[in-house]
C-alpha positions as CSV (number, residue, x, y, z in Angstrom):
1,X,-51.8,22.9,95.2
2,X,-49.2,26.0,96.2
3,X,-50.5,29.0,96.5
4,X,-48.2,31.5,94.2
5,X,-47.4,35.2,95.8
6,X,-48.6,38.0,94.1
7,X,-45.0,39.3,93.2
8,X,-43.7,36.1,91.8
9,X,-46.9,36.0,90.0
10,X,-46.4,39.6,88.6
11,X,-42.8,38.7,87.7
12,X,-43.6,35.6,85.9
13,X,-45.8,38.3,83.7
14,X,-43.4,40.5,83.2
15,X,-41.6,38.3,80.7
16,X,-44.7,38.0,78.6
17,X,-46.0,41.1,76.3
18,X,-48.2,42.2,79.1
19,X,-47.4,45.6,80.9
20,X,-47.2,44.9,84.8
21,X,-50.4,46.9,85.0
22,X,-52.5,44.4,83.0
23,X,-50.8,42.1,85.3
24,X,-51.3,43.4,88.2
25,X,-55.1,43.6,87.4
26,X,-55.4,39.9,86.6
27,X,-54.4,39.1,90.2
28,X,-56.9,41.3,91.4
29,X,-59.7,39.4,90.2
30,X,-58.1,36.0,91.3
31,X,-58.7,37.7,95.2
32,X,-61.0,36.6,97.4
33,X,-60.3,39.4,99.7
34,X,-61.1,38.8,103.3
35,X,-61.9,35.5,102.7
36,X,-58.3,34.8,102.0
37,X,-55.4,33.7,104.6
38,X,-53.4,36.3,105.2
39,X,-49.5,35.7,106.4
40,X,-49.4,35.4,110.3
41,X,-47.6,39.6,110.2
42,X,-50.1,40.8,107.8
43,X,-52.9,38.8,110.8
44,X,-53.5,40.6,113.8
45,X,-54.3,38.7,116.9
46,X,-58.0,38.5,116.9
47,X,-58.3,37.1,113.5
48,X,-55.6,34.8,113.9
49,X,-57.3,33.6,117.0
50,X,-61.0,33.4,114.9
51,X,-58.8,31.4,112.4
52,X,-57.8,29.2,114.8
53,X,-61.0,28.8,116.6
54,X,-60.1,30.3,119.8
55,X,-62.8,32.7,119.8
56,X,-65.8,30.9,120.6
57,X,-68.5,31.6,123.2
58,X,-68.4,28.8,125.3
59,X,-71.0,27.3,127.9
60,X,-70.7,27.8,131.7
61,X,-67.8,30.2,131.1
62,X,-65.5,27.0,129.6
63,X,-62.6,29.0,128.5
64,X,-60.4,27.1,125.8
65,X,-56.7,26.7,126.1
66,X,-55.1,29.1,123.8
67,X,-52.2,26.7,123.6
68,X,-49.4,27.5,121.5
69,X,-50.7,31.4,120.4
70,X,-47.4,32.8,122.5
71,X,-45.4,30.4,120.8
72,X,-43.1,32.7,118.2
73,X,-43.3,31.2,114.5
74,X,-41.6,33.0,112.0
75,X,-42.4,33.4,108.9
76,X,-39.6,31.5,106.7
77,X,-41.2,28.1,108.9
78,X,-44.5,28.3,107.2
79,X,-46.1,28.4,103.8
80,X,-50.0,29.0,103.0
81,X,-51.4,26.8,100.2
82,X,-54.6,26.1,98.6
83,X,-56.5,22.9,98.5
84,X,-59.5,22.9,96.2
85,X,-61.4,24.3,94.6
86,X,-60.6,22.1,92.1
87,X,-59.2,19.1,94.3
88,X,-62.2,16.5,94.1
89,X,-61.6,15.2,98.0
90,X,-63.1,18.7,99.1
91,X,-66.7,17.5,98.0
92,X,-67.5,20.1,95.6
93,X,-66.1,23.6,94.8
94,X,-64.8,24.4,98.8
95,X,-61.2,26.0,98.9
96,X,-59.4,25.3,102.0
97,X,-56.3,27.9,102.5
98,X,-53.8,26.3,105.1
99,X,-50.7,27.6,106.6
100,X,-48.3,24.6,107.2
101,X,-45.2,24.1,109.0
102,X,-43.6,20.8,107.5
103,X,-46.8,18.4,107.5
104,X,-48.3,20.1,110.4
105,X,-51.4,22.1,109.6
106,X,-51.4,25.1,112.0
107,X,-54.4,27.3,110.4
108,X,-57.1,26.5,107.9
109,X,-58.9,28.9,106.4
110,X,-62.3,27.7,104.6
111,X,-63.5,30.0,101.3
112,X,-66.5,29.2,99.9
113,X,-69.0,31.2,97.3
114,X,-67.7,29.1,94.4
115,X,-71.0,27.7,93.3
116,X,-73.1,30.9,94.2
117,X,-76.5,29.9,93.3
118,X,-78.9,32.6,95.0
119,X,-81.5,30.1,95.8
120,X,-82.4,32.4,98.5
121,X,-83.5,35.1,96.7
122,X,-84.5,33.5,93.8
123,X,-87.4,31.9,96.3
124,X,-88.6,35.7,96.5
125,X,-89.8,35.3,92.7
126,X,-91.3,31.9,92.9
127,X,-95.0,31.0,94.5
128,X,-95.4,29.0,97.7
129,X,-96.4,26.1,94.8
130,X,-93.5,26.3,92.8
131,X,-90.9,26.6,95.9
132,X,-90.5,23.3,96.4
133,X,-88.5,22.6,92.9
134,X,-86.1,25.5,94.0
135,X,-85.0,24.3,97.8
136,X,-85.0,20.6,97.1
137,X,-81.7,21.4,94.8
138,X,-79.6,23.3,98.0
139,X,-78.6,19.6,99.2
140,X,-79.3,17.4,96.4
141,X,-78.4,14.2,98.3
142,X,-81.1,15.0,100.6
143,X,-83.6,16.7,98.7
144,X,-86.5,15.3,100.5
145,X,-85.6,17.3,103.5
146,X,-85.3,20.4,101.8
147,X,-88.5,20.2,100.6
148,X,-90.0,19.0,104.3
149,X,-88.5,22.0,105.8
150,X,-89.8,24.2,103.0
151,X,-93.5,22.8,103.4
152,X,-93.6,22.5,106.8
153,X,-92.8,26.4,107.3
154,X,-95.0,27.1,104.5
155,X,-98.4,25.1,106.3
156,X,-97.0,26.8,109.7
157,X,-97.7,29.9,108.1
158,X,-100.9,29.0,106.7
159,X,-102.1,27.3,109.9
160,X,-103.3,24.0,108.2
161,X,-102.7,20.5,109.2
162,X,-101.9,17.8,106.5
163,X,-103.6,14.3,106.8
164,X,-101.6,11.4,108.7
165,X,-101.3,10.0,106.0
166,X,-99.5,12.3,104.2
167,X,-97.4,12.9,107.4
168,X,-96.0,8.7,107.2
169,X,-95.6,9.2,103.8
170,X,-93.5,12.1,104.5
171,X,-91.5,10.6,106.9
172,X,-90.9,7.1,105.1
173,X,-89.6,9.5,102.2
174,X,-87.3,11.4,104.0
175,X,-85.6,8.5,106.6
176,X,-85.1,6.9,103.2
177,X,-83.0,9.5,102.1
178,X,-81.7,9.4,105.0
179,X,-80.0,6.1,104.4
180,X,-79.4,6.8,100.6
181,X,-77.5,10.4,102.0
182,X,-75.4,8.2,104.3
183,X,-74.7,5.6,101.9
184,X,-73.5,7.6,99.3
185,X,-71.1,9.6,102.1
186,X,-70.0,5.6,103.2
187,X,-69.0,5.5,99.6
188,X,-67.4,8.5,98.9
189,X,-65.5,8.7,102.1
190,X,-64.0,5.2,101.4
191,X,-62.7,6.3,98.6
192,X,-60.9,9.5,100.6
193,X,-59.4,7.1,102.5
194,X,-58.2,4.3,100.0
195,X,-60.9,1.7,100.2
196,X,-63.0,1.4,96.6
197,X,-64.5,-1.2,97.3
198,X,-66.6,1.1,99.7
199,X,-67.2,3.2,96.8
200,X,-68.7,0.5,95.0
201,X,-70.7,-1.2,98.0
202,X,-72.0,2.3,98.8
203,X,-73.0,3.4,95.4
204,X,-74.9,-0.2,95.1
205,X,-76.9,-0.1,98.0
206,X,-77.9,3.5,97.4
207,X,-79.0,2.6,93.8
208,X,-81.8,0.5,95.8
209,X,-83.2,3.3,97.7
210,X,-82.9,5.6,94.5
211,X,-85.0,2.9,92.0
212,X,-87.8,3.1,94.7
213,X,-87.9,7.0,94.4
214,X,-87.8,7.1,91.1
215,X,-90.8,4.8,91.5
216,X,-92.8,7.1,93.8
217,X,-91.9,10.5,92.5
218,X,-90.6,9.7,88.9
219,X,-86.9,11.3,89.5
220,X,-83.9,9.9,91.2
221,X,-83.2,13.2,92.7
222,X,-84.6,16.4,93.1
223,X,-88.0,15.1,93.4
224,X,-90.7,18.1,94.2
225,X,-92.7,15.5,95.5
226,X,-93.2,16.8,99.5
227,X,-95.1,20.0,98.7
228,X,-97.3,22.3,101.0
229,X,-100.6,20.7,102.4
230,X,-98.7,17.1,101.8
231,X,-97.6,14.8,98.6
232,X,-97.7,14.9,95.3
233,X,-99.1,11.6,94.5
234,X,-100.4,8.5,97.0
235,X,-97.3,5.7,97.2
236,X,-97.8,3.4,93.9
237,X,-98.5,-0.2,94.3
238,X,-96.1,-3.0,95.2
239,X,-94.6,-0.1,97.3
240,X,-95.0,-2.0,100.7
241,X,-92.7,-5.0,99.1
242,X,-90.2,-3.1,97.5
243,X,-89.7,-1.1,100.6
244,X,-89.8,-4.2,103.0
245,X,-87.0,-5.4,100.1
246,X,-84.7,-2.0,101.0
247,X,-84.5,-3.0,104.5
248,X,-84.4,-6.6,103.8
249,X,-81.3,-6.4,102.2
250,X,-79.8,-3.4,104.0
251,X,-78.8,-4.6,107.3
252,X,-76.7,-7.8,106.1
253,X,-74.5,-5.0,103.8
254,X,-73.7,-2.5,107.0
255,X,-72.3,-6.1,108.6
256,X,-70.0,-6.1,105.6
257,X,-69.4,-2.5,105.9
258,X,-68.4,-3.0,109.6
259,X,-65.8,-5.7,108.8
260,X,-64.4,-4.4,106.2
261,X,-63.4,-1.2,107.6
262,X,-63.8,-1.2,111.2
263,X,-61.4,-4.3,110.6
264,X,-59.1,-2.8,108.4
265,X,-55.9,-1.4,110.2
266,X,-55.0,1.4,107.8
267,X,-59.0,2.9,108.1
268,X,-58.3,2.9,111.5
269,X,-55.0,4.5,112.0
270,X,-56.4,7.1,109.0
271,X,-59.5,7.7,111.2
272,X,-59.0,7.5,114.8
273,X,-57.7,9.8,117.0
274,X,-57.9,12.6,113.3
275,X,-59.8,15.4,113.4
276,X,-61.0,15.7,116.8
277,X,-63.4,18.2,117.9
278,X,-64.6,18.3,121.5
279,X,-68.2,18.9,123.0
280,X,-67.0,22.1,124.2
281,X,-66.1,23.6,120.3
282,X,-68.9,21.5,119.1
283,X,-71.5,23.2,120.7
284,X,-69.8,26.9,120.6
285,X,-69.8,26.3,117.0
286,X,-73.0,25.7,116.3
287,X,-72.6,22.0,115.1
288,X,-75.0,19.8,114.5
289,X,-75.9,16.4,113.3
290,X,-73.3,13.6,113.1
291,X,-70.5,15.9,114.0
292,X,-71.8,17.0,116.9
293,X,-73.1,13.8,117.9
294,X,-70.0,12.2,117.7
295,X,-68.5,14.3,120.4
296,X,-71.1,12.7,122.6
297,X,-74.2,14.8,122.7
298,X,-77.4,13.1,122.7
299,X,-79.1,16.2,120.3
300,X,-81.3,15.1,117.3
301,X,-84.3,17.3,116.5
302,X,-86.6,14.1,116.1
303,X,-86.3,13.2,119.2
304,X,-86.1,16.3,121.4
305,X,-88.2,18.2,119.1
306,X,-90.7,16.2,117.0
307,X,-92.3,16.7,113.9
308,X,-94.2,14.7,111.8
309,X,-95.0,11.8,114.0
310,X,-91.4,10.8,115.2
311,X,-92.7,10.8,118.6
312,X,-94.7,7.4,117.8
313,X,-92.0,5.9,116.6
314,X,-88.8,4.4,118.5
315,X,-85.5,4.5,117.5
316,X,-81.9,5.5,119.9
317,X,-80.1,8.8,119.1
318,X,-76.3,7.6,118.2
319,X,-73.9,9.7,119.9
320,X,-69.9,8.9,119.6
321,X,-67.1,9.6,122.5
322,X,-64.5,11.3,121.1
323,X,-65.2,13.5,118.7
324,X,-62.7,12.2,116.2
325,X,-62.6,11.0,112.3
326,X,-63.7,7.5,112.9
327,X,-66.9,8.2,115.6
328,X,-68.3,10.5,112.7
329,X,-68.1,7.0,110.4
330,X,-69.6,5.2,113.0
331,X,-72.0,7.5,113.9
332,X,-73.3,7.4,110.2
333,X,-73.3,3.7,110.0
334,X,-75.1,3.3,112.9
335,X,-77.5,5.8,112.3
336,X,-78.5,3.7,108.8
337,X,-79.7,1.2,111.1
338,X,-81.7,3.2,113.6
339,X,-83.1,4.9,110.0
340,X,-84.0,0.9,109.4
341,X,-85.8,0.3,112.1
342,X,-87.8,3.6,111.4
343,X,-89.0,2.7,108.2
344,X,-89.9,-0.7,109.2
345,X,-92.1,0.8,112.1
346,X,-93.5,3.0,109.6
347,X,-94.2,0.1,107.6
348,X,-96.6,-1.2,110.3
349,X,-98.3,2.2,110.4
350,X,-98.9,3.4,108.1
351,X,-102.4,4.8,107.9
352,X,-105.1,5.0,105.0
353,X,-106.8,7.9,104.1
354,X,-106.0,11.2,101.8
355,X,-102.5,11.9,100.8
356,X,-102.9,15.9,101.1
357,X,-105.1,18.2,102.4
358,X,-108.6,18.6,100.7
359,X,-108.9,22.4,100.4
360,X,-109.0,23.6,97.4
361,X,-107.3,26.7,97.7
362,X,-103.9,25.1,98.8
363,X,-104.1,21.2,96.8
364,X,-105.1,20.9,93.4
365,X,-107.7,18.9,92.4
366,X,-107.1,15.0,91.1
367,X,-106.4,15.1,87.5
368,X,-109.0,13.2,86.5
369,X,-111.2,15.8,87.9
370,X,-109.9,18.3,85.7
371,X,-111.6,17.0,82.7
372,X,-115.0,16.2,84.3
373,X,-115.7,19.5,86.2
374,X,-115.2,23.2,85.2
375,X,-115.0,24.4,88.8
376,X,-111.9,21.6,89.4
377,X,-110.2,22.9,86.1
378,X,-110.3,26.8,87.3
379,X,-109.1,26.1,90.7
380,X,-106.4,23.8,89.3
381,X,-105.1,27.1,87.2
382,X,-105.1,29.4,89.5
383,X,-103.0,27.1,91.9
384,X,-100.2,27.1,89.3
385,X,-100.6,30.6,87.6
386,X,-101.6,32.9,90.8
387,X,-100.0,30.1,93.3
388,X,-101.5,30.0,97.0
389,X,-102.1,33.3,99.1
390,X,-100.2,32.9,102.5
391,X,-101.6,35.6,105.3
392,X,-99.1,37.8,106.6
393,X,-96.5,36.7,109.1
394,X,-93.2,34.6,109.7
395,X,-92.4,31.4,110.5
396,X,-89.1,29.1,111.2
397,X,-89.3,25.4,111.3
398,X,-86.0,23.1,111.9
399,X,-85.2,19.2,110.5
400,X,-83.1,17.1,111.2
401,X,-81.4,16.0,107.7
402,X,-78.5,13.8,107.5
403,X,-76.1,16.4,107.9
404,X,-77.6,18.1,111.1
405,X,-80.2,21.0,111.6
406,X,-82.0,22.2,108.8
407,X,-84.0,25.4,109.7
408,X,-86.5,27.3,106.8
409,X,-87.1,31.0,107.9
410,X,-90.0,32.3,106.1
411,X,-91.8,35.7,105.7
412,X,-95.0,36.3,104.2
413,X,-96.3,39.8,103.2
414,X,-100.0,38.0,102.0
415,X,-99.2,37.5,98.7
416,X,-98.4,34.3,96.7
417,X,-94.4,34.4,96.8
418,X,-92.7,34.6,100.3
419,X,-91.2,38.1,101.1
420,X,-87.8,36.6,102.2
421,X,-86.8,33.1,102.7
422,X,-83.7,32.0,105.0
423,X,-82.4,28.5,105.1
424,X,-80.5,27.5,108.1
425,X,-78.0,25.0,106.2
426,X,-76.1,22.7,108.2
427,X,-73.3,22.2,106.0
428,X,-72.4,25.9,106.2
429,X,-72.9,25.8,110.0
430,X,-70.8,22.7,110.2
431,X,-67.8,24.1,108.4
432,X,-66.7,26.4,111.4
433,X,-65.0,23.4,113.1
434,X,-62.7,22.0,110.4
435,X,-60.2,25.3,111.2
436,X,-60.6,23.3,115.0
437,X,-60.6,19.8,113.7
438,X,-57.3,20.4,111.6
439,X,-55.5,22.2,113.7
440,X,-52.1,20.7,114.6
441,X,-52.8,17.3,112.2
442,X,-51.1,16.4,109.1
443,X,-51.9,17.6,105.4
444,X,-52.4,14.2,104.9
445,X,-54.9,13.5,107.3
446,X,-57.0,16.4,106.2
447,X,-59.0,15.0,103.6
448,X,-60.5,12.0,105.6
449,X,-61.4,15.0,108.3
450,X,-63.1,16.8,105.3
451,X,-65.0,14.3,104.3
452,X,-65.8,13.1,107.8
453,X,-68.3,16.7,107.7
454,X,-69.8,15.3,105.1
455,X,-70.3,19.2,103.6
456,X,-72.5,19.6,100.8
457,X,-71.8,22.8,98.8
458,X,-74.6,23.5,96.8
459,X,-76.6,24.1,100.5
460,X,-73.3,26.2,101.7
461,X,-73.4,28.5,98.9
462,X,-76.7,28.3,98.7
């Protein structure tokens, strides 16, 4: 958990047959140079301010109280440690540097680039067809929304429009992985905060949601199955009753979710009044999703602006009061129900009619086709050797996924592979406010107020 300094680390060398040299080199490569918290002397004032997320732009010319900055601290008060990489209540491979005095966290420092997957560039190499395998890993709780955001910027580039079908397909797919992302945060965020049996409950419920995937797409996660110009494959049979099951059975659990927590004394005295972030920091921070609607803005992409068919649908944007640990929980547990009432909407809806688009240039043919007509069979290879040829141009296109604003940037030159490919990732964004949110708590109130931004790293470090 402590971090060591470089000369004690070089001393405790020294008594070992390596020359300090060698030694000195091995630290090196441990560095994470700028990245890394500094001691307040070695800090000058702007970055200690940035650390401390005084310098944000703020609305209206809002100017934040700098606070305690001209109070002196010195540094025999304070030590800088390390939480994670390798601590399993920072959801992944995140590193958190911390200066503490005592049990007082004064400034947080988040490094990240610890699961570097180049997903990004990697996108350059592979056609508009096979792009949807890569993205739908960046946030593999919410895959389905990776692979929306990829489509629907792909099809705004090519100017098409997919069949309504395919569009209430799409969206019963992805506000079902909207409750399965939330559940599986209910469960995992219980456990940060001492209650297993949430860990259990979540997992279970999830595992209902996940059987009815694997059902429609064949995989649990990372499912390829939203894909430019519409589906992969019509919804199977029985798949009106097993989804009227999922939200059958849903409801009656967030009840038990509600008492057993909401209830619960030590959940709330570990949640409430933690990691507050006001409207003000929220919004010059760029959040988005659950953590800035807890601070009370009413902003969800569905509703002020729609895609798919969202506007024909109702359902109440959940928005908290204070901005703290426990209205991000409640926001999510409130927002499985709202998800709920979606999908049951969409159940009444749902039209008949093609699942994708019927141009042969962008969908391949049925796969029966394939062995009863030659002209099926050529266009059905040179979807998946040459892939589809986009016309020049750019295009962004934002979701909202479970964590807050997903945004694809895309840029065709005309060929089959996008020139670049940018993905807005809301778990990155949405990291700039735990330096605000920990600021003057406890070390141990920090991991409920990580988990509380639900961050997922493989999207971060994307």
């Amino acid at each position: 958990m402590t971090a060591r300094s470089s000369s004690k680390f070089i001393k405790r060398f020294r008594s070992s047959p390596l020359d300090e040299s060698t030694a000195t080199g091995l630290v090196g490569e441990t560095s994470e140079g700028t990245q890394e918290m500094k001691t307040r002397n070695e800090t000058n004032r702007v970055e200690l301010e940035r650390e401390e997320g005084q310098l944000t732009v703020l609305p209206e010319g809002i100017v934040l109280d700098h606070g305690d900055m001209d109070i002196e601290i010195s540094e025999d008060e304070t030590m800088i440690i390390n939480m994670g990489p390798q601590h399993p209540s920072t959801h992944g491979v995140l590193r958190l540097m911390m200066e503490l005095k005592g049990e007082t966290v004064l400034r947080t420092k988040p490094v990240i680039g610890y699961l570097h997957t180049g997903m990004e560039k990697t996108a350059e190499g592979l056609t508009y067809v096979q792009g949807s395998t890569n993205v739908t890993r960046m946030d593999y709780l919410a895959p389905l929304h990776n692979e929306l955001v990829f489509s629907l910027a792909t099809e705004k580039l090519l100017g098409v429009e997919i069949p309504p079908r395919a569009t209430w397909i799409r969206m019963l797919m992805v506000e079902l992985n909207r409750i399965s992302s939330h559940l599986m945060w209910m469960a995992t965020n219980g456990m940060d905060v001492g209650s297993t049996s949430m860990m259990i409950y979540g997992f279970r419920e999830r595992e209902l949601v996940l059987s009815f995937f694997e059902k429609v797409t064949g995989l649990r996660m990372n499912h390829n199955f939203i894909r430019p110009g519409g589906v992969a494959a019509d919804l199977p049979d029985g798949w009106y009753d097993d989804v009227s099951a999922i939200i059958d059975t849903i409801p009656g659990r967030l009840d038990e979710y509600g008492e057993m927590l909401t209830g619960q004394p030590i959940f709330r005295e570990r949640t409430e009044g933690v990691g507050i972030l006001t409207q003000e920091q929220a919004i010059s921070l760029s959040a988005s999703g659950p953590v800035l609607r807890s601070t009370g803005v009413a902003w969800d992409l569905r509703k002020d602006i729609p895609y798919l068919a969202y506007d024909e649908v109702e359902f109440d944007v959940i928005i908290g009061s204070i901005g703290d640990t426990f209205d991000r929980f409640a926001v999510r547990l409130s927002e499985i129900s709202e998800s709920l009432r979606i999908v049951r909407q969409i159940l009444e809806k749902m039209p008949s009619g093609p699942y994708r688009v019927q141009d042969k240039k962008i969908t391949p043919p049925p796969r029966k086709r394939i062995d009863e007509s030659m002209e099926a069979l050529i266009h059905h290879f040179k979807l998946f050797t040459e892939g589809i040829h986009v016309p020049e141009g750019e295009a962004y296109v934002a979701v909202e996924s479970p964590r807050g604003e997903l945004g694809c940037y895309l840029v065709s030159d005309g060929s089959a592979k996008p020139y670049r490919m940018h993905i807005r990732a809301p778990s990155f964004v949405n990291l700039q406010s735990l330096p605000a949110m920990l600021k003057g708590g406890l070390l141990a109130d920090a991991v409920a107020t990580i988990s509380s931004v639900d961050p997922i790293m493989g999207e971060v470090d994307r």
